[in-house]
N, C-alpha and C positions, 0 to 999 in steps of 0.2 A: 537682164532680169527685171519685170517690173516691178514696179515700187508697192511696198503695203499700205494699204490707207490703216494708220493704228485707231483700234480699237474705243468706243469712247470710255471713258474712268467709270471706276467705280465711285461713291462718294465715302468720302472717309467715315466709318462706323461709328456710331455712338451710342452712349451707354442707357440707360432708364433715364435716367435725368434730361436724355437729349443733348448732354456736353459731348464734345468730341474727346474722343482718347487717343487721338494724334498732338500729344500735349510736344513731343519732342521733336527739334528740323533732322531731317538727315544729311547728312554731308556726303556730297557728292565728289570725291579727288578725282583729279587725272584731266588732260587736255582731252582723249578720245570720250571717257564720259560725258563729258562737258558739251562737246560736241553733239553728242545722242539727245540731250537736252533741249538743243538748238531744232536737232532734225524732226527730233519727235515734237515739237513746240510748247515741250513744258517747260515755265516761264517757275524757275527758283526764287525764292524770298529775295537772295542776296546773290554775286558772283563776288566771291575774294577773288585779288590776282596779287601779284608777287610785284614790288613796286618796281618801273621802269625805270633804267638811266636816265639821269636828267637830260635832256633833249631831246629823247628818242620817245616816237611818234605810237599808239596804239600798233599792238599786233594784228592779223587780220581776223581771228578767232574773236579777239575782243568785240574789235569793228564790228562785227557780225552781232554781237552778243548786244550790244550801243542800240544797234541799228533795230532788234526786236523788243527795242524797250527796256531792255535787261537794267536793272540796278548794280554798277558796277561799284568795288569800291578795292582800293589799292593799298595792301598792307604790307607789314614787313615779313619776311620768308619766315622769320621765326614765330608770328603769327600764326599763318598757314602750317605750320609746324606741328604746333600748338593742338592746332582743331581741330586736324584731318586724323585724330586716330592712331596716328602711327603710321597709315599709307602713303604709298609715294604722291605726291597732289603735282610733281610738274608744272606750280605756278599756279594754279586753278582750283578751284576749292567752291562748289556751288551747295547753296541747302534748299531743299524741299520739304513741302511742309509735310508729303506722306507719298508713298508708293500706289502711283495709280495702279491697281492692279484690275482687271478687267473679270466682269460676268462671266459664266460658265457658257450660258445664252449664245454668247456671241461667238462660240467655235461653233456651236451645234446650226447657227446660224447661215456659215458659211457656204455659200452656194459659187463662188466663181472657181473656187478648184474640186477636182472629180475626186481627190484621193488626198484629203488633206490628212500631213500627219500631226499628230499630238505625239505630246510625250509628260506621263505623271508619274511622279516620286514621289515613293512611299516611305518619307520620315527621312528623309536627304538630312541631315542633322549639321553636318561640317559645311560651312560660309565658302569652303577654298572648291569643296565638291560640286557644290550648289552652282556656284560661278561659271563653273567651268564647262557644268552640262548645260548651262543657257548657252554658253558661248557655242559650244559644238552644236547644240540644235538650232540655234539661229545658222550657224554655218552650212547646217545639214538640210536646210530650206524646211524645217519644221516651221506649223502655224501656230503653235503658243503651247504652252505649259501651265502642268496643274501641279500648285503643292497643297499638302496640308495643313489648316491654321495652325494644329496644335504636334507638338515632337515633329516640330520639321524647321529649318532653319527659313526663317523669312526673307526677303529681300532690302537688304541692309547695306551700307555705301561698301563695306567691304566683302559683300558681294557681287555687285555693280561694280565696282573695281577690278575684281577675279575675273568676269566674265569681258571686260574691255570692253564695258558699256552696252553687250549684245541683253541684259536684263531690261535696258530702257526699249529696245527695238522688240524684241521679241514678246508677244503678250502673254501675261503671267496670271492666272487664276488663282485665289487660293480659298479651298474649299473647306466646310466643319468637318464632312464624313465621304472620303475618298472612294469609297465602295460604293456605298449610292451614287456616286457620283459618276463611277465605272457604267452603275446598272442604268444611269440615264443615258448617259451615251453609247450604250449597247441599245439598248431602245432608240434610238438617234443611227443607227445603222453605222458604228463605226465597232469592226474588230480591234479588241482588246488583246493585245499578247503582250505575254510577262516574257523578262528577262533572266534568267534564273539556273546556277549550274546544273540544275537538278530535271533539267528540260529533258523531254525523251528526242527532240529534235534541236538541231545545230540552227543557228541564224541563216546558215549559207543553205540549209535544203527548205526552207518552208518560203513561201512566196507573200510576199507581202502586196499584197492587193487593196484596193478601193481606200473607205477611209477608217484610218489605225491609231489607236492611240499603243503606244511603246511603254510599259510599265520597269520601271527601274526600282530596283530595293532599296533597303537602306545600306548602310556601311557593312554593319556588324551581325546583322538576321536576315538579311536581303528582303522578299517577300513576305509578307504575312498572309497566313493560313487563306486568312477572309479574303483576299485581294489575287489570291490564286486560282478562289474557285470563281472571278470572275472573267480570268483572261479563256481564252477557247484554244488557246494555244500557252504554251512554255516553251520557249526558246533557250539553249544555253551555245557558247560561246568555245568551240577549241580550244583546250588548251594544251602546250605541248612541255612544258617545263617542270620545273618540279614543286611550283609554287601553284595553287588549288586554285587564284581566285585573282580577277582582275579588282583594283579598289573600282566606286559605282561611278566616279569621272570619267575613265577608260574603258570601262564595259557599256557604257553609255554612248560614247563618242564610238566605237567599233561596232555596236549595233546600229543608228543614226546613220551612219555612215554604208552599212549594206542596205537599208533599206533606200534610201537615195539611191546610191549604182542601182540596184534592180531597177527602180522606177526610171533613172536616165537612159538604160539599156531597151527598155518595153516603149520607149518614144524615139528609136532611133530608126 
């Protein structure tokens, strides 16, 4: 698979005054986070690590992290303890000064694939949900995700954590007004299809062709009205049990995931 060249940042927003409103770092836990740090080459305030037995030499993560200038600085576990939230940190503990999240611009821009997909979420509210649909559409060879600024969970270390560092790889938009945001990329020639049990078609009979953006609900209302009438298609999902409703992490990941097999099947 080849490598994505990521996207460049946005610049962190600020207020009438022109002060920044990224007054707070975000802590980054976990060796694999940390790692995505490294790959994607944003360079944290600080790296906490977990202090070494005495004798015992840099790890090769560290080395690495030395080697790109990193500011490294070695404290006690109950430090990292301390800092990380309540998340597992594994030793590692980095902060950022804000969530590069990338222009709208730059998917609509994208000319080296014939059928790229997108995937936006309408009001993802839960951090563990959130996490985990970056993690499955990064896995699912999606080209980046859209959330909403506002009733939608942002991208926060214990999201980045959920998703196992796929929130640092994967590029993350987040827009005022999701529905304009649909009609510009309909205008941009990418088909919009909602995810929704209320679909008159199944995911397995509709064909997902060219370039798509995959609309996922929120938890508890799925869709909204406005947001339906911009997909040209509703898709819903078999179910066979006696429970009505996948949560949006798993109905997420099982659509992501047929629309990939199609597209691997039609290149074989």
């Amino acid at each position: 698979m080849s490598k994505r060249n990521p996207p460049t940042p946005q610049k962190i927003p600020k207020d009438k005054r022109g002060k920044s409103r990224a007054t707070d770092l975000i802590p980054i836990p976990g060796k694999r986070p940390v790692e995505e740090l490294l790959r994607q080459e944003i360079e944290p305030v600080v790296l906490f690590s977990s202090k070494l037995p005495k004798g015992r030499k840099d790890d090769t993560l560290i080395s690495k992290c030395r080697h790109a200038g990193w500011k490294v600085v070695f404290k006690e576990k109950s430090y990292l303890d301390s800092e990380s939230g309540g998340l597992n940190h594994q030793g590692y503990l980095a902060f950022i000064t804000y969530f590069p999240y990338v222009p709208l611009k730059s998917f609509i821009d994208q000319k080296s694939d014939k059928e790229p997909l997108l995937i936006a979420l309408d009001q993802i509210q839960d951090a563990g949900n959130l996490g985990a649909i970056l993690r499955s559409a990064e896995c699912a060879g999606a080209k980046g995700a859209i959330i909403p600024a506002h009733r939608s969970a942002g991208i926060t270390s214990a999201v980045i954590r959920r998703s196992a560092g796929a929130a640092l790889c994967l590029p993350v938009s987040r827009v005022v007004n999701l529905a304009k945001t649909l009609d510009r990329l309909s205008d941009a020639d990418f088909s919009i299809v909602g995810a929704d049990q209320e679909g008159n078609r199944t995911i397995y009979d509709f064909e997902f062709k060219g370039p798509t953006v995959l609309v996922i609900g929120s938890e508890e209302k799925g869709l909204r009205p406005g947001i339906k009438r911009r997909c040209v298609q509703i898709c819903s999902i078999p179910l066979y049990g006696r429970i009505s409703s996948l949560n949006a992490s798993a109905a997420a990941a099982v659509c992501l995931f047929e629309v990939a097999r199609q597209r691997s099947a039609s290149t074989r």
